[in-house]
N, C-alpha and C positions, 0 to 999 in steps of 0.2 A: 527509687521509682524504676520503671520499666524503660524510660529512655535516658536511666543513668543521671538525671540533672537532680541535685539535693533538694530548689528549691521550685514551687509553681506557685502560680493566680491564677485562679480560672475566673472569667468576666465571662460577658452574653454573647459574644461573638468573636471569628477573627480579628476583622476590622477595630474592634475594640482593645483587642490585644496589642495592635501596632501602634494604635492612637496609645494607650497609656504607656509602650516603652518610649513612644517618641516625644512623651510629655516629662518623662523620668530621667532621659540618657540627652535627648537634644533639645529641652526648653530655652529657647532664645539662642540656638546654635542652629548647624545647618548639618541636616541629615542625607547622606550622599547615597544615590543609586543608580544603578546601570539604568541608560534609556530604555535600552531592549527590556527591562524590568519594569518599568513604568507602569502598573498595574491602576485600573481604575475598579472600586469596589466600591458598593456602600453608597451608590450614588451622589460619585464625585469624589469621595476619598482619594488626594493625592499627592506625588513627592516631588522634589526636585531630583535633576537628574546627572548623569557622566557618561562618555564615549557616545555611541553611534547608534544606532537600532540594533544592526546586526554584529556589533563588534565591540565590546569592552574588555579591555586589557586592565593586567595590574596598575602600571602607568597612568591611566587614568586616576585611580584607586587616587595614587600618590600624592597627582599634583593637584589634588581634591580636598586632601589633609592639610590644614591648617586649623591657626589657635580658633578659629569659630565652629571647626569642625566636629560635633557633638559626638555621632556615629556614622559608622558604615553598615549597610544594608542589602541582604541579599535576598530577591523573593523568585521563589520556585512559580513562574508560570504556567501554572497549572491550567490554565482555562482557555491557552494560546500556545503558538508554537512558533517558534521562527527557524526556519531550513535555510538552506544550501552552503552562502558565503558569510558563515559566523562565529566567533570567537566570545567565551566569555570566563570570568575568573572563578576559579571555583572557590569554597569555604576554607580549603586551608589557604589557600593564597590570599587571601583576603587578608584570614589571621595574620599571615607574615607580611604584611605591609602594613598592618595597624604596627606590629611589635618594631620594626623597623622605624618606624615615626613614634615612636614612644620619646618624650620629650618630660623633663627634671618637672614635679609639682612643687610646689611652695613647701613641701617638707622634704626635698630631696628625696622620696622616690622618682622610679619611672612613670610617668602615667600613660597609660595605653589608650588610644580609641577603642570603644568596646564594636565590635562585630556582633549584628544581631541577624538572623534568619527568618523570614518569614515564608515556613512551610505550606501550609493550607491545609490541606489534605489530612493529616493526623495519622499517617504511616505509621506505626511505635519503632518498628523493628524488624526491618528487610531480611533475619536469619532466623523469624521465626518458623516453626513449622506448619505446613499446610494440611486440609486433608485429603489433597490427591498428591501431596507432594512436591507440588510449586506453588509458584504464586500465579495468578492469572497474568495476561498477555499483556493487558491494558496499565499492569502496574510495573510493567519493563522500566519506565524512564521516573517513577515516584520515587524521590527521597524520602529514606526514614527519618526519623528524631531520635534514635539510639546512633544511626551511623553517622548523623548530622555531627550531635556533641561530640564523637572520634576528633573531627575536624579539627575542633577546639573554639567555637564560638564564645562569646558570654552570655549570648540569650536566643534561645526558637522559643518561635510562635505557629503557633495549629488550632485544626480546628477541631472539636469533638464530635463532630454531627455529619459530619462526612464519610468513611472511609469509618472512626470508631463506630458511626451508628448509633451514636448517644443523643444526648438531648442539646439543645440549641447553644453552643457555648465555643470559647477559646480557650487557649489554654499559654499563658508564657513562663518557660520554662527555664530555668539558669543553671550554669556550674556553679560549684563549689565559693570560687571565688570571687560571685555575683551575687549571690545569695543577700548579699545588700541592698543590691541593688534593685531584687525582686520586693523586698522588703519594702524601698522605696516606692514602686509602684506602687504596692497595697495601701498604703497611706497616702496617698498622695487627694484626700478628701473627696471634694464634690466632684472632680474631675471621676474618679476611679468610684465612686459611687453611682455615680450616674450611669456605668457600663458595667458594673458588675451583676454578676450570677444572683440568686436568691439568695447565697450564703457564698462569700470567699473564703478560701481556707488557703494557709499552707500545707505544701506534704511532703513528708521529708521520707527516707528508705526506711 
């Protein structure tokens, strides 16, 4: 694929993309996000939180993770902006405090919190080429979903109808090493039926 991830879902919307990984990775766990992130969509769609409006540290992250902690969550607010005195964790740091709190599964691996991203927008790829040779002004501060997975997430989420220009849809997207767990959303029945596209598919490179 064009942002590098082996596996996707495409459902009917963002908001549907976040509800079915949060139904897949943190059913009957607790799904941890920056306050300052605290996004409301979808009329009402919403999380619990960690740190400050303006301020979330890794530290936070940290003393967040425990055994009911399903995943960590990171959402690009796109439709807000918070300025002056603020601090917040980026997607590799994130990654490295999930792998730090990796804790023995009942088969003796490590098992990691998986880190998920909820992009919006549907950037592909901030090194694609333009036809005046940039990018416009307004996508200065838009993360991609090619430089996203860099980071080393296990799952973004985007929107198709934004920024792609397509037709009314989400998109959730996995490494390599989640590819299961994309799987698992797709079955995951009436829940992942109820939010799905016309047709779901996987797609692989």
């Amino acid at each position: 694929m064009a942002c590098k991830a082996e596996a996707a879902l495409v459902v009917n919307n963002g908001a549907a993309a976040v509800l079915l990984v949060l139904a897949a990775l943190a059913n009957g766990k607790e799904a941890v996000v920056s306050r300052g992130e605290l996004v409301e969509i979808g009329g009402g769609f919403r999380l619990p939180e960690v740190g400050t409006t303006n301020r979330t540290r890794c530290s936070d992250y940290e003393r967040a993770i425990g055994p009911q902690c399903g995943m960590l969550l990171k959402v690009h607010t796109s439709n807000f902006r918070v300025t002056g005195f603020t601090e917040s964790a980026t997607v590799a740091e994130m990654v490295e405090v999930a792998a730090r709190s990796s804790a023995p599964s009942s088969d003796g691996s490590l098992e990691t919190v998986p880190v998920v991203v909820d992009l919006g927008s549907g950037l592909l790829d901030a090194a694609c080429p333009w036809l005046n040779g940039r990018p416009r002004e307004w996508l200065r501060d838009e993360p991609a979903v090619r430089q996203t997975f860099e980071a080393g997430p296990s799952l973004v989420t985007f929107s198709c109808d934004k920024l792609l220009g397509g037709p009314h849809a989400g998109v959730i997207a996995g490494q390599p090493a989640w590819s299961i767990a994309v799987g698992t959303i797709h079955w995951l029945g009436p829940c992942a039926s109820a939010v799905s596209s016309s047709s779901r598919c996987r797609m692989s490179p």
